[in-house]
N, C-alpha and C positions, 0 to 999 in steps of 0.2 A: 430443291428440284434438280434431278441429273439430265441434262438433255444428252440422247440419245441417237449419232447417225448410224443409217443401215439397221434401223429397226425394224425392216421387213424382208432381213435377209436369217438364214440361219443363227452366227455370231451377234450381232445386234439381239435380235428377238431374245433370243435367249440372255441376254446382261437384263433387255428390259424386264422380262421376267420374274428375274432372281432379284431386282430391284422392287418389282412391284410387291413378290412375295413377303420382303421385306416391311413393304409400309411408307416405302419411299416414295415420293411423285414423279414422274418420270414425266417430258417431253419431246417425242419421236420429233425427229430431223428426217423427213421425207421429200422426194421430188413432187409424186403428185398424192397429194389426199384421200383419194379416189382408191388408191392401193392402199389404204392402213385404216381402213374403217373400223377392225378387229380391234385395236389398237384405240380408238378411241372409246369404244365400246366397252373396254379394259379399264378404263378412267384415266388415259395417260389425256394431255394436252400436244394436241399436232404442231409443226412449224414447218413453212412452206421451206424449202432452201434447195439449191444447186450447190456439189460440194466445189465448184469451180466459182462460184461468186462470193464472193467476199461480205459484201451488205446485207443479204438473206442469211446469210451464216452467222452473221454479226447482231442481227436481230431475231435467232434460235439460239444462241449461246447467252445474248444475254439475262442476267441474275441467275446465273445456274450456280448449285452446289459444287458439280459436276460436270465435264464434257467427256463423253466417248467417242472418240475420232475411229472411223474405221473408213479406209481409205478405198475407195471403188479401186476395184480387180483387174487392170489392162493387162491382157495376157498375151498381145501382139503391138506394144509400142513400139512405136516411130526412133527413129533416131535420138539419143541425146534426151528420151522420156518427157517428151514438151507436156503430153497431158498428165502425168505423173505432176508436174512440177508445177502445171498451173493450178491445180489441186492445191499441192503443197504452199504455193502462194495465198491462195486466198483463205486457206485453213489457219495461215500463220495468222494474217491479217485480223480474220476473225476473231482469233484468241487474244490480239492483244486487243484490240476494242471493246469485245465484251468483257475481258477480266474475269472469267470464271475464278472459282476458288483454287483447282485442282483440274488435272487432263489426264487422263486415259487413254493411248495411242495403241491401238494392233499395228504390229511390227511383225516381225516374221525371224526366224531361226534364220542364221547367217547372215541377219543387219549387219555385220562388223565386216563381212568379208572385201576386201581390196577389189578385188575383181568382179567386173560390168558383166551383171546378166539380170532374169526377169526381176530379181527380189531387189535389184539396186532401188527399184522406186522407193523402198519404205529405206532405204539408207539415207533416200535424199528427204525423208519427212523427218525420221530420228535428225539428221545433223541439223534441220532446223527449226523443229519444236521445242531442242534442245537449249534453245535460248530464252526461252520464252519465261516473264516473270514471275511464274509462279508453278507451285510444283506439279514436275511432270513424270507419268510411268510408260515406260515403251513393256508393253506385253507382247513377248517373244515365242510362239508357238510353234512345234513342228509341225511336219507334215499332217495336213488335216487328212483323217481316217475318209470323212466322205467323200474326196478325191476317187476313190472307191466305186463310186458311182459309176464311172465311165466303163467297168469293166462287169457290168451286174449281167450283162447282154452275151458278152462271150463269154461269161461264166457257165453261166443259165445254161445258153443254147448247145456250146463246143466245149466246155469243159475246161477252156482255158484264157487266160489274162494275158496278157501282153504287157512285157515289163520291159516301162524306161528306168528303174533303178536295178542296179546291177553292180557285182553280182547278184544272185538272185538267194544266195545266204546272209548279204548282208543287211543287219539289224540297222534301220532307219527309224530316228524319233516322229512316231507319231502320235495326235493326239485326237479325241472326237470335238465338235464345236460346239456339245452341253457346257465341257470342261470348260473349258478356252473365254465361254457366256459366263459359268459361273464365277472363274477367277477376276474376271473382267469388274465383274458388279463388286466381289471382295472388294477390289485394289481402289475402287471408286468409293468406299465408305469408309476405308481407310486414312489415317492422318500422317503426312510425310511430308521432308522436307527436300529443295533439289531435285535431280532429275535420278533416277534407277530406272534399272532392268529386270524386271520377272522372265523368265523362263519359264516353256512351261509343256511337258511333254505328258502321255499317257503311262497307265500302268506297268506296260511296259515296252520294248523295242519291239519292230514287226521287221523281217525280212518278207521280201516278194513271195519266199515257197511259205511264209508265216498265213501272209494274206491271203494265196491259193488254196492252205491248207483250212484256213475259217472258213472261206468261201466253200470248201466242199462240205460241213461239220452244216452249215448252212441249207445248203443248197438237197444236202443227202446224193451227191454223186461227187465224181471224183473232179477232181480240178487242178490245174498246173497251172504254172508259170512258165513262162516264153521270152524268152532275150528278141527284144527288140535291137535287132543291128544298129549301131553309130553311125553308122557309113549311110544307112538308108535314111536317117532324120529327116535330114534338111530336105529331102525331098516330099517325103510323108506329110511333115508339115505345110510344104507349099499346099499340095494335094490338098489339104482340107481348107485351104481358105489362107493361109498365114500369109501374110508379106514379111515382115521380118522375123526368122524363125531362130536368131541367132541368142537371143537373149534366152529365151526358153531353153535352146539346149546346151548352154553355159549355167543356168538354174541345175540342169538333171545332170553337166559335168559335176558339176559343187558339190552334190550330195554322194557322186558315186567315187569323187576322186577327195573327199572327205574334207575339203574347204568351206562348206555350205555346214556349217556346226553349230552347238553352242557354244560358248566362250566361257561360261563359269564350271565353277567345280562340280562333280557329279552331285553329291549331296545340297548343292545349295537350287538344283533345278525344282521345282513344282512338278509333283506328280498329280496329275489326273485320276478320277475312277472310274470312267466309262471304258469299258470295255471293248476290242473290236469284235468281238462275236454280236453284242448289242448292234454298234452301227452298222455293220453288215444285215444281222436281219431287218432292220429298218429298211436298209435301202432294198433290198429283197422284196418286202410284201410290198410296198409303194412301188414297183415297177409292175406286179401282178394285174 
């Protein structure tokens, strides 16, 4: 049995999936029940848990073949990432009391990097699942394609996106979160020893006028890319809500001043098949 968290989010759903298709039995790691009744309907077995408690975790993990850690998404923490880490706490704790056989961690492109910004959290899950007694795989993804999402509205309506990667020719690894599910469930049937790193990008690289350019191929009108100012950020992001906006745009420094990368050789990355003309039109007729 692989137990399964975030299996009623994109990435989840999709490992559980390509696990069920398999033949595998699967155990969603859900907060409330009530949201994954698909899911049990599926024939998976539910488990109540908060990924911030330790003892709920500890009693969905355990007799698993399998754990798929997929770490909840704070994309305006606190100083010093307390809820990143109390996550990280009780995730570890977790794993060593149940003793799964094997771990499956979503990590992110640019875990290695030295320098504090939004993706530090899963540096602080890598440096400490990487202790942990039995083997473990940090799955390394780029920029997820349906990110995308946020800009289907000014595509649509104005014609144009608004880009925090820049410039706006340059090719950034992205990937769709089919991929990212599929490989996910691979590296979990898998037999390994120690801790590795999968990388794991799409078919191929997207620049911002890439993503306008699908968007238009899409949409049937024309569509552009927009430089978002630096200098205006930190204000932008107050504006919507943010209290601390500094980690986020130390993430969109990483990738545009080329520190946010991946660390292995080209040919040893994982290529994906999902295409972004696919994830685009998805998120297209689902805003309709």
């Amino acid at each position: 049995m692989f137990a399964i968290t975030g299996i009623t989010g994109k990435v989840g759903g999709a490992v559980a999936r390509r696990l069920l298709a398999a033949g595998q039995p699967v155990r969603g790691v859900v907060r409330d029940v009530t949201r994954a009744g698909a899911w049990a309907e599926r024939g998976c077995e539910l488990a109540t848990a908060r990924m911030e408690d330790a003892s709920s975790l500890t009693a969905a993990f355990e007799g698993a073949k399998g754990v798929f850690i997929l770490p909840p998404s704070e994309f305006d923490p606190e100083p010093g990432f307390p809820g990143a880490r109390a996550v990280i706490d009780a995730v570890s704790t977790a794993i060593v009391k149940a003793r799964p056989e094997k771990v499956v961690c979503l990590s992110t492109i640019g875990a290695q990097a030295h320098e504090s910004n939004l993706l530090t959290q899963r540096t602080l899950m890598e440096q400490a699942l990487c202790e942990m007694p039995m083997p473990v795989t940090f799955l390394r993804p780029g920029w997820f394609m349906e990110n995308a999402a946020w800009d289907v509205a000014s595509a649509r309506d104005d014609g144009v996106i608004a880009s925090y990667l820049q410039p706006l020719d340059k090719p950034v690894p992205m990937v769709g979160t089919a991929d990212v599910g599929r490989v996910a469930a691979e590296l979990l049937q898998q037999t390994w020893s120690g801790v590795r790193v999968v990388e794991l990008e799409g078919p191929r690289r997207v620049s911002p006028n890439d993503l306008a350019s699908t968007f238009a191929r899409v949409l049937g009108r024309p569509v552009r890319a927009e430089v978002v100012d630096r200098q205006t950020w930190e204000a932008l992001f107050r504006s919507q809500g943010m209290k601390y906006p500094l980690p986020r745009m130390r993430m969109l420094d990483g990738f545009n001043e080329g520190w946010i990368d991946f660390e292995s050789n080209p040919d040893e990355i994982v290529r994906g098949d999902v295409e972004l003309d696919t994830v685009l039109g998805e998120l297209v007729s689902r805003s309709v």
